[in-house]
TIVODREN-611065 format. One record per residue: residue number from 1; residue in one letter; z, x, y of N, C-alpha, C, CB in turn. Coordinates in Angstrom, 1 decimal. Glycine has a CB too. Layout:
N
ATOM, NUM, A, Z, X, Y, Z, X, Y, Z, X, Y, Z, X, Y
...
END
This chain:
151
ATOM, 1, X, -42.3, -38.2, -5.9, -41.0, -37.9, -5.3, -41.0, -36.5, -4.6, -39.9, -38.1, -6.3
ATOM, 2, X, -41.8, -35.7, -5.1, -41.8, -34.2, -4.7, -42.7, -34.0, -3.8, -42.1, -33.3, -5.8
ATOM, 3, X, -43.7, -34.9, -3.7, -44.4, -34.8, -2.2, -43.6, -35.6, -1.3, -45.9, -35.3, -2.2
ATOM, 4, X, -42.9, -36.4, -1.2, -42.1, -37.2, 0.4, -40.6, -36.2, 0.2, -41.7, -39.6, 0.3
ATOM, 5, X, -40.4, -35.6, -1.0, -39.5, -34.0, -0.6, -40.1, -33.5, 0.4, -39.4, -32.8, -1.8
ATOM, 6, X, -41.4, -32.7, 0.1, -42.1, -31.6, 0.5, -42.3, -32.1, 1.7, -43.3, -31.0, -0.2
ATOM, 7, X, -42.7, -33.9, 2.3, -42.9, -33.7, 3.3, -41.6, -33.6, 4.4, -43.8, -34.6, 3.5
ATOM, 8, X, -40.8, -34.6, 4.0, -39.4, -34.1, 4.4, -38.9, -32.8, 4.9, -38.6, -34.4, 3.5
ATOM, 9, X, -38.8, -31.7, 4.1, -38.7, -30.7, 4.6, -40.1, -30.2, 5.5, -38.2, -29.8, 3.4
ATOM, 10, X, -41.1, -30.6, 5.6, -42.1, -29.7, 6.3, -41.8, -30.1, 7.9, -43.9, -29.9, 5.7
ATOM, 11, X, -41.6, -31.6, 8.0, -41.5, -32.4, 9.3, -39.7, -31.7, 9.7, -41.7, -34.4, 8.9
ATOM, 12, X, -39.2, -31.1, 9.0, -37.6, -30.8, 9.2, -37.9, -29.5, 10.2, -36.6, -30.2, 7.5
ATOM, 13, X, -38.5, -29.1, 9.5, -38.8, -27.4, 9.9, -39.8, -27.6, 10.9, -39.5, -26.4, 8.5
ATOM, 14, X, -40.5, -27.8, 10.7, -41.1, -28.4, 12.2, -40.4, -28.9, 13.4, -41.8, -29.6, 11.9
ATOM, 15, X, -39.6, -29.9, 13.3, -38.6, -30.5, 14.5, -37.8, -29.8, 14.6, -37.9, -31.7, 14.5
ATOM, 16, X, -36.9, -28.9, 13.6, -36.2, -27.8, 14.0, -37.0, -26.4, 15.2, -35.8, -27.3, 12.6
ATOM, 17, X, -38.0, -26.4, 14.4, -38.3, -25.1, 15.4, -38.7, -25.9, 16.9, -39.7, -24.0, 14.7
ATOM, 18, X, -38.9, -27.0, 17.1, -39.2, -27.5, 18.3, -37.7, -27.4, 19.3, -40.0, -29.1, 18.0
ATOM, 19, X, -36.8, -28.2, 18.2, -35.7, -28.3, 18.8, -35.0, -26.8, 19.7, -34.8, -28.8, 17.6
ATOM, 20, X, -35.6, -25.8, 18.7, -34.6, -24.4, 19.0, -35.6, -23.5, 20.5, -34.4, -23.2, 17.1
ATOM, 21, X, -36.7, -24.1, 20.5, -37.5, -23.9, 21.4, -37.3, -24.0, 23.1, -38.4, -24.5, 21.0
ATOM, 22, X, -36.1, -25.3, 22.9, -36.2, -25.7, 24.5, -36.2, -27.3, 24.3, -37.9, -25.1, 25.5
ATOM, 23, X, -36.8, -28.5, 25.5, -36.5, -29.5, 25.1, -37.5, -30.0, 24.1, -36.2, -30.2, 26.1
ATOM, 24, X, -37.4, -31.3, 23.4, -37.8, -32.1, 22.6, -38.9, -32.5, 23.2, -37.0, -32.8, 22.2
ATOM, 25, X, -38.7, -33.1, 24.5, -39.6, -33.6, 24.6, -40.7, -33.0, 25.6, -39.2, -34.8, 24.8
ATOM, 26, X, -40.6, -31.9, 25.5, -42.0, -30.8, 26.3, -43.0, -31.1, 24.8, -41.5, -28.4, 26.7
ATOM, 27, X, -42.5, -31.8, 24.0, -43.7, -31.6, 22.8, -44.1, -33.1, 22.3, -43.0, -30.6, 21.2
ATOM, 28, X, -43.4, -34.2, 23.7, -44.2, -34.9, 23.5, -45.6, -35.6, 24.5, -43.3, -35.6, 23.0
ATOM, 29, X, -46.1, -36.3, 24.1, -47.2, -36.8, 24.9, -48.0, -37.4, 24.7, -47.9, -36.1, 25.3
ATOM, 30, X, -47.6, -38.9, 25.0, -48.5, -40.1, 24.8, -50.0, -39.8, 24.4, -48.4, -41.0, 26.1
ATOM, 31, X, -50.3, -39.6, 25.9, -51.8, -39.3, 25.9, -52.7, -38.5, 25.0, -52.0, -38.6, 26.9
ATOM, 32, X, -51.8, -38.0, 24.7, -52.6, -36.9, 23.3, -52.6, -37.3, 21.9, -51.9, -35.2, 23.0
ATOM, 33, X, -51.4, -38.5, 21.8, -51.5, -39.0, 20.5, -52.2, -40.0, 21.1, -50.3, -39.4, 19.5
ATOM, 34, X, -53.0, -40.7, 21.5, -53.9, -41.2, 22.0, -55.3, -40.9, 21.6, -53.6, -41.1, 23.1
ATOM, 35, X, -55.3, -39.9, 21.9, -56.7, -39.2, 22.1, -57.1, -39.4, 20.4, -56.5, -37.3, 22.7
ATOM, 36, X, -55.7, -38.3, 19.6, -55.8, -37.9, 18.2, -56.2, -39.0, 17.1, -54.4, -37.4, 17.9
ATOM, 37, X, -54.8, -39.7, 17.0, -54.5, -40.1, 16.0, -55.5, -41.8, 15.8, -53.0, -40.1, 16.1
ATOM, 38, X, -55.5, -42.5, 17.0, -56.8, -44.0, 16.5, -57.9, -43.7, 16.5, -57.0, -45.4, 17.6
ATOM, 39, X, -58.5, -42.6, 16.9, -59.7, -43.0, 16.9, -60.1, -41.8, 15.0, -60.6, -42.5, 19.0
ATOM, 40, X, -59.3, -41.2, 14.7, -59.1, -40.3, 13.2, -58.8, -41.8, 12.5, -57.4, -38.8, 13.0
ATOM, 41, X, -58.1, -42.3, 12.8, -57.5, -43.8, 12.1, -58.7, -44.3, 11.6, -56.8, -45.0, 13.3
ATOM, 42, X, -59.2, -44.7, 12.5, -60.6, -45.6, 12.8, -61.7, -45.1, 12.2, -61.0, -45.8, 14.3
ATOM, 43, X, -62.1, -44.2, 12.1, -62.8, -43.5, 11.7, -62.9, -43.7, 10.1, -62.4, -42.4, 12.3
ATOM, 44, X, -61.9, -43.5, 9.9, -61.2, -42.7, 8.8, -61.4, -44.4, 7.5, -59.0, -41.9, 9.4
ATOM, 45, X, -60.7, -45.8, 8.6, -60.9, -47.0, 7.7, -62.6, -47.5, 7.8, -59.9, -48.2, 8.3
ATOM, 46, X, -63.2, -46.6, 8.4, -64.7, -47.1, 8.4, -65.2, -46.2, 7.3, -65.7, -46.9, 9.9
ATOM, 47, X, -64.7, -45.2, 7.2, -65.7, -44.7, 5.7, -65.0, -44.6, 5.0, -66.3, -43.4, 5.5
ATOM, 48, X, -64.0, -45.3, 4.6, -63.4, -45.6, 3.3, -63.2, -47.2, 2.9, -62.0, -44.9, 3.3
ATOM, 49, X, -63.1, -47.4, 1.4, -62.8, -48.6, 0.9, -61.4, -48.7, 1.4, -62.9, -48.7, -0.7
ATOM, 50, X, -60.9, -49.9, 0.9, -59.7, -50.8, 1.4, -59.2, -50.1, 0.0, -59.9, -52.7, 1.7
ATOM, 51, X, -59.8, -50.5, -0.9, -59.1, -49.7, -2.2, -58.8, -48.2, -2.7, -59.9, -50.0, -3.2
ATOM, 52, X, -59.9, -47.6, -2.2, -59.6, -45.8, -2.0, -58.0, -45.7, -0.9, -61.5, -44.9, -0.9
ATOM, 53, X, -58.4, -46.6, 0.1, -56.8, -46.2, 1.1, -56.0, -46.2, 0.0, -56.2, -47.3, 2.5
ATOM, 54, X, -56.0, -47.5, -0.6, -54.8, -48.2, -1.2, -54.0, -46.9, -2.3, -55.5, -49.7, -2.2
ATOM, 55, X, -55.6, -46.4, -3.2, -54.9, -45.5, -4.0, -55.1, -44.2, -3.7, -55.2, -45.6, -5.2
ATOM, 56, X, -55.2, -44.1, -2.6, -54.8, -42.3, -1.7, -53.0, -43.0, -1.5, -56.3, -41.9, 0.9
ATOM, 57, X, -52.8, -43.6, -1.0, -51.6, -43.9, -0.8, -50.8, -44.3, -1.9, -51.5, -44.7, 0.1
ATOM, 58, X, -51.0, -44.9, -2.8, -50.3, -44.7, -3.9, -50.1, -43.4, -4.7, -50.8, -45.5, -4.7
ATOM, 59, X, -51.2, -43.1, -4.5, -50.8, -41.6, -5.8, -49.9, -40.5, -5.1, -52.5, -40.5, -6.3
ATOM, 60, X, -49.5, -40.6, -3.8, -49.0, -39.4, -3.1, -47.4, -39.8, -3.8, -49.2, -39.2, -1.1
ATOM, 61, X, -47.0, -41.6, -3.8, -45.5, -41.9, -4.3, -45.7, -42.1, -6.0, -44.9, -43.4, -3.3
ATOM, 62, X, -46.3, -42.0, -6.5, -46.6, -43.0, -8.0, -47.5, -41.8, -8.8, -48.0, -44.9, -7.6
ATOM, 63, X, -46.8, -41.3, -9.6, -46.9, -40.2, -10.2, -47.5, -40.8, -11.7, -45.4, -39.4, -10.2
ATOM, 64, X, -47.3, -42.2, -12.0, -48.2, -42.9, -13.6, -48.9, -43.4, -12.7, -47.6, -44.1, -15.0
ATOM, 65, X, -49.7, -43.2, -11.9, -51.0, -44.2, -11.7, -51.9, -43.4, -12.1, -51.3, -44.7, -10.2
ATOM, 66, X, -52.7, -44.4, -12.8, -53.9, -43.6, -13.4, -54.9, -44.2, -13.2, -53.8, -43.3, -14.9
ATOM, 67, X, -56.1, -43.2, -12.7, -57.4, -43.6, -12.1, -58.3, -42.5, -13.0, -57.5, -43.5, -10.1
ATOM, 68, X, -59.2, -43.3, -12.8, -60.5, -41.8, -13.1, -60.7, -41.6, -11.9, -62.1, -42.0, -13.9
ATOM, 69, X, -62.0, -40.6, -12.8, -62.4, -39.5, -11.5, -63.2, -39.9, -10.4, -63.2, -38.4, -12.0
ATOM, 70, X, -63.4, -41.0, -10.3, -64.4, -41.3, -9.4, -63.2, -42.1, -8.2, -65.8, -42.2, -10.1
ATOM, 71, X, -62.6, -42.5, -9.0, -61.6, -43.0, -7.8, -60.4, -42.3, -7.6, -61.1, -44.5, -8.0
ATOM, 72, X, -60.4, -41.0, -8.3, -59.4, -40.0, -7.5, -60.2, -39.2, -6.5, -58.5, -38.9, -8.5
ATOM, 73, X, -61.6, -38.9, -6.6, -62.6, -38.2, -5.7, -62.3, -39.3, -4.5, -64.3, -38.1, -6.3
ATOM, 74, X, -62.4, -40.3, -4.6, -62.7, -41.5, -3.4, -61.4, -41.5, -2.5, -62.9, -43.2, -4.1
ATOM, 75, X, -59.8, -41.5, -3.2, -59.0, -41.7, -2.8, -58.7, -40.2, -1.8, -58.2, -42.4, -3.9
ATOM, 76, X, -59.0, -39.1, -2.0, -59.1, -37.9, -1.8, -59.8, -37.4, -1.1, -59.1, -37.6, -2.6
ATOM, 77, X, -61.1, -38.5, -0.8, -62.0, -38.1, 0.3, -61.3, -39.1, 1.3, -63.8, -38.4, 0.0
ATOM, 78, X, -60.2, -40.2, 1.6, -59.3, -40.7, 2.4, -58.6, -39.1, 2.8, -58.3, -41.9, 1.5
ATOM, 79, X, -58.5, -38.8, 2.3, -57.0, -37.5, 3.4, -57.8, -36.3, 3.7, -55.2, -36.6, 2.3
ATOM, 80, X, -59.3, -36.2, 3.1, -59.9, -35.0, 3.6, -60.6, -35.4, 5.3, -61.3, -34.6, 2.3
ATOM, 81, X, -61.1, -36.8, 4.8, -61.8, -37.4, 6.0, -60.4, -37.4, 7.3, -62.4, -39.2, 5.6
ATOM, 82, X, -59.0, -38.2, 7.2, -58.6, -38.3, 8.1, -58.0, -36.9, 8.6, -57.9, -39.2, 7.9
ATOM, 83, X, -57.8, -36.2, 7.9, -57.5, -34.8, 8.4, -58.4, -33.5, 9.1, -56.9, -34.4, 7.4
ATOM, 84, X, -59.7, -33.9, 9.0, -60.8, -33.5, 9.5, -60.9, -33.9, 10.7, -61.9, -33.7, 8.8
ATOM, 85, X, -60.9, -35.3, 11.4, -61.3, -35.8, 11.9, -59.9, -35.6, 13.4, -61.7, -36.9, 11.0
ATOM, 86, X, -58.8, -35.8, 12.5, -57.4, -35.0, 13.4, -57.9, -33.8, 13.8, -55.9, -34.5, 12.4
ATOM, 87, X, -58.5, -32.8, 13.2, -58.7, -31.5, 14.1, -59.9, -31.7, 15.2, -59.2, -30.1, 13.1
ATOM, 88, X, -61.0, -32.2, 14.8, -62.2, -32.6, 15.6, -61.4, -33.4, 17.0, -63.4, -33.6, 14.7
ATOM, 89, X, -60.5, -34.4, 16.9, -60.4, -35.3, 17.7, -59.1, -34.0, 18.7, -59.8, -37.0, 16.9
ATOM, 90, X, -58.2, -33.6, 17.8, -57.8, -32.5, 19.1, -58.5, -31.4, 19.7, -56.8, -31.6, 18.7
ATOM, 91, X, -59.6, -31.2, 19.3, -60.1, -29.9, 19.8, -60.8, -30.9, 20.7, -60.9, -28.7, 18.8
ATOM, 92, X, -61.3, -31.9, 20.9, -61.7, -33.2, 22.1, -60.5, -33.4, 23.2, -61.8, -34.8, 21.2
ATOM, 93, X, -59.9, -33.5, 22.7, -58.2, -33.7, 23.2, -57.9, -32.0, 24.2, -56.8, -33.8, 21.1
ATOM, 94, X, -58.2, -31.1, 23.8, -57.9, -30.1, 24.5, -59.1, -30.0, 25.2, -57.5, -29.0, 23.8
ATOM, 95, X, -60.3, -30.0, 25.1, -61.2, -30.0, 26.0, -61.0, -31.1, 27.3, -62.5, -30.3, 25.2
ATOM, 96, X, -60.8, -32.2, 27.1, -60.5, -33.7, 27.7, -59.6, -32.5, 28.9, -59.4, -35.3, 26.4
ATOM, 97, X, -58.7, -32.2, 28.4, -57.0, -31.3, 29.3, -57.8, -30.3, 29.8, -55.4, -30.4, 28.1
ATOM, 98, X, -58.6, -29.7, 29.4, -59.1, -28.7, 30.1, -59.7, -28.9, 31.1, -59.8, -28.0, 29.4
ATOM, 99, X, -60.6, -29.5, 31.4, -61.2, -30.5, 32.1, -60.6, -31.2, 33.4, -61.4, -31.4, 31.2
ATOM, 100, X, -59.2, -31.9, 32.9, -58.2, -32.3, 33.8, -57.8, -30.8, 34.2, -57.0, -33.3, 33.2
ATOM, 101, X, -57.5, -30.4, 33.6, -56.5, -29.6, 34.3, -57.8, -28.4, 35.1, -55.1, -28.9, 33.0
ATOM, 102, X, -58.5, -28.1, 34.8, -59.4, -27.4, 36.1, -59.8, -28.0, 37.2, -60.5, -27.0, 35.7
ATOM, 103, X, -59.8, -29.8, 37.2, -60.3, -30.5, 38.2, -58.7, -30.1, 39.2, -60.9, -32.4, 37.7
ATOM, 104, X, -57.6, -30.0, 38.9, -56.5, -30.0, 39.9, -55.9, -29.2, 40.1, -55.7, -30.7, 39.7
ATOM, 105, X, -56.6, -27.8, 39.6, -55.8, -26.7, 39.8, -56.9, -26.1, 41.1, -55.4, -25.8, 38.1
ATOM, 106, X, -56.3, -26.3, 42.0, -56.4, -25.2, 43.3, -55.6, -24.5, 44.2, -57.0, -25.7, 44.1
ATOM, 107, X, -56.3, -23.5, 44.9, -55.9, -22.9, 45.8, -54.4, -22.4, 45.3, -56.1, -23.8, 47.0
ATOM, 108, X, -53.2, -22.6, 46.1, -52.0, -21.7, 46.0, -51.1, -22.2, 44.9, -51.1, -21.7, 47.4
ATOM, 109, X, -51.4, -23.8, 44.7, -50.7, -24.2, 43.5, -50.7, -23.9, 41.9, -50.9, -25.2, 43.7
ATOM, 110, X, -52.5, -22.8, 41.4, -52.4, -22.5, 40.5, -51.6, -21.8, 39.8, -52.9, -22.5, 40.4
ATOM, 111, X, -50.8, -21.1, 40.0, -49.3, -20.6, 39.1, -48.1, -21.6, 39.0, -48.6, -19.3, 39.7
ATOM, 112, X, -48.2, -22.2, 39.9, -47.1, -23.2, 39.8, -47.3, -24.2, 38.4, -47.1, -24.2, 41.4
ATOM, 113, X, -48.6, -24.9, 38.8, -48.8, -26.0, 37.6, -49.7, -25.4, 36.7, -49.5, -27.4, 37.9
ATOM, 114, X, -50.0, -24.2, 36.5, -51.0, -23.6, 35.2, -50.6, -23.5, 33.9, -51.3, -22.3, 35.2
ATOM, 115, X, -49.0, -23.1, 33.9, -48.3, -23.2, 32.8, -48.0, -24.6, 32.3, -47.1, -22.4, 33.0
ATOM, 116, X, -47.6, -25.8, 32.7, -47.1, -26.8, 32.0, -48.3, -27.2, 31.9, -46.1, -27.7, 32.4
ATOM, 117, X, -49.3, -27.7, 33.0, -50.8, -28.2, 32.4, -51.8, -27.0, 31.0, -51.8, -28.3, 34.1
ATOM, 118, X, -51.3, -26.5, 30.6, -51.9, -25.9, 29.7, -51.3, -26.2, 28.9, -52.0, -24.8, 29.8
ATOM, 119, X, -49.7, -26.2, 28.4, -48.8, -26.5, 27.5, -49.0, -28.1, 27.2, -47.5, -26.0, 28.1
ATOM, 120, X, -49.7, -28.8, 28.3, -50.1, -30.5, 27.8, -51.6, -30.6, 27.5, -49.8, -31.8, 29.2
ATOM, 121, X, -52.3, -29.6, 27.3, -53.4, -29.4, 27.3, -54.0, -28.8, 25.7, -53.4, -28.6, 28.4
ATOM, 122, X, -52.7, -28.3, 24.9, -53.1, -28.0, 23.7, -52.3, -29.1, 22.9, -53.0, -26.4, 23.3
ATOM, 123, X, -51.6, -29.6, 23.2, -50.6, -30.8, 22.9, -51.6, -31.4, 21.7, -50.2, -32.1, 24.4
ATOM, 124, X, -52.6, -31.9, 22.0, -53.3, -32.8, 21.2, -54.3, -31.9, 20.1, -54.0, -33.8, 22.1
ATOM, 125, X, -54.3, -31.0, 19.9, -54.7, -29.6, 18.8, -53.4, -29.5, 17.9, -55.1, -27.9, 19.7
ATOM, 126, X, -52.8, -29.5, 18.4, -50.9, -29.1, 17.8, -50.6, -30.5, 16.9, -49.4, -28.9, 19.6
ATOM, 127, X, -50.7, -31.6, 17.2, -50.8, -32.9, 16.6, -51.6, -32.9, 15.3, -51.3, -33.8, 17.6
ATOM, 128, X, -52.7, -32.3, 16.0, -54.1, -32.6, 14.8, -53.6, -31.9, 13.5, -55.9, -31.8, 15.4
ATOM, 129, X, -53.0, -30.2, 13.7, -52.7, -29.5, 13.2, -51.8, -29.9, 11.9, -52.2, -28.8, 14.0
ATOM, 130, X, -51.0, -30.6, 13.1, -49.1, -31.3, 11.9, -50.0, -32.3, 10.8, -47.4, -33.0, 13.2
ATOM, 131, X, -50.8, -33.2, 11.4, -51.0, -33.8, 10.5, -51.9, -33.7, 9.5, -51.0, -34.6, 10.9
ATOM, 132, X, -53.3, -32.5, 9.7, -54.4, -32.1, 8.9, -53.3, -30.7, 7.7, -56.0, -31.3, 10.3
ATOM, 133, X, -52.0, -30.5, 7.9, -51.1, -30.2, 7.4, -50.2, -30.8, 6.1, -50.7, -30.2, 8.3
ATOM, 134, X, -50.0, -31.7, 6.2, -49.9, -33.3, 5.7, -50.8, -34.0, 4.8, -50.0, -34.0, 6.9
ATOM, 135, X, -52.4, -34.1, 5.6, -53.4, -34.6, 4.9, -53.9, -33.5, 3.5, -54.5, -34.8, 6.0
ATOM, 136, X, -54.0, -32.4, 4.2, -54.4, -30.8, 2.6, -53.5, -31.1, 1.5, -54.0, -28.7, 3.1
ATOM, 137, X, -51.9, -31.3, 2.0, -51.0, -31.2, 0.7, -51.4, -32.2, -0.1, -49.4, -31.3, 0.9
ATOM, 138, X, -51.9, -33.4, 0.7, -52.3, -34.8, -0.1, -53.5, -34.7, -1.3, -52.8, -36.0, 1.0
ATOM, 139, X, -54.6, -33.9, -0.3, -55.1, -33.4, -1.0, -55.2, -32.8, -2.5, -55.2, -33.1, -0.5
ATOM, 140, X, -54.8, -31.9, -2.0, -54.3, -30.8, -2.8, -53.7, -32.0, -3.9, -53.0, -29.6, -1.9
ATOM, 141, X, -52.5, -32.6, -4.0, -52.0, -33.3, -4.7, -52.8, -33.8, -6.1, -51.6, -34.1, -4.0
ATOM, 142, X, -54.2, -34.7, -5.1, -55.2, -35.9, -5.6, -55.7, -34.6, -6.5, -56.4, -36.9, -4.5
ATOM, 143, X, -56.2, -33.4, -5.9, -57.2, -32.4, -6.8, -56.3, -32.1, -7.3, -58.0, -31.3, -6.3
ATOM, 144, X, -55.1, -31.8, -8.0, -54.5, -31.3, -9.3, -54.7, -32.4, -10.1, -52.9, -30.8, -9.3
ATOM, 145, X, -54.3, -33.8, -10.2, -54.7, -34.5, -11.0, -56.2, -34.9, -11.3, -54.2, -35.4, -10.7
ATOM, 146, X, -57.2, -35.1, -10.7, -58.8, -34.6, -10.6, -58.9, -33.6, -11.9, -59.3, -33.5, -9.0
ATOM, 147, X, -58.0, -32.1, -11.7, -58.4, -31.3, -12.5, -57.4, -31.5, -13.7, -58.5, -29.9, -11.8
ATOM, 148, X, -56.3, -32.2, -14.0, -55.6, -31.9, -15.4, -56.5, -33.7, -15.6, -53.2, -31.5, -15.5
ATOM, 149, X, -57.3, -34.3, -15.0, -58.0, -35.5, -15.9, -59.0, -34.8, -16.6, -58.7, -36.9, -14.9
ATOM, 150, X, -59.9, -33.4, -15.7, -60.9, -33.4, -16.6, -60.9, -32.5, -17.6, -62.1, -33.3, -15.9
ATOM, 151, X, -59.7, -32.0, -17.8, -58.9, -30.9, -19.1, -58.7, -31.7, -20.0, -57.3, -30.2, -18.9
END
């Protein structure tokens, strides 16, 4: 219950400061959750069991589930893997934008479009961020129980 608190307030504070920034949706962009989040997905259900997902995702809501250690390591290598893979796939994601955006930036128009194509350009690093954010606390979570099993 104290981690979907914690995430509650982290995603609060987050959309607040977006909100007080300007508009909402300069921070969004298909294309970059695109880039990010299926192919971390995908990734992420190819090196894990169906059963490690199952209990990476149970233990973050279900505070008596009790596993040993080999399947809290397993369930825990679920949020290390997908949140690794969120940063790798943005820092792809901003290269990809970089890429675009140097193929179209010429001549007199580069101050005009340098600023918003840069600002859609780290879009998908900033994603990776929120959610490799997300994935550590989970972490973090699985490794306190890990360490008061082997006490």
């Amino acid at each position: 219950m104290m981690f979907l608190l914690g995430m509650i307030i982290f995603v609060g504070m987050i959309v607040m400061a977006m909100m007080m920034s300007g508009e909402m949706m300069m921070f969004v962009n298909l294309p970059s959750l695109i880039v990010v989040i299926p192919p971390a997905l995908m990734f992420t259900l190819t090196s894990s069991s169906k059963q490690s997902r199952s209990h990476a995702v149970k233990l973050l809501f279900n505070e008596s589930l009790h596993l040993n250690s080999a399947e809290l390591i397993a369930a825990k290598h679920v949020f290390t893997t997908f949140g690794n893979l969120n940063i790798l796939m943005g820092f792809i994601g901003v290269i990809i934008g970089a890429i675009a955006m140097g193929n179209t930036l010429y001549g007199e128009n580069i101050s005009q479009i340098f600023g918003s194509a840069l600002a859609v350009c780290v879009l998908p690093f900033f994603y990776a961020l929120l959610i490799k954010v997300l994935c550590s606390a989970a972490e973090a979570k699985i490794q306190f129980k890990i360490i008061n099993l082997a006490s």
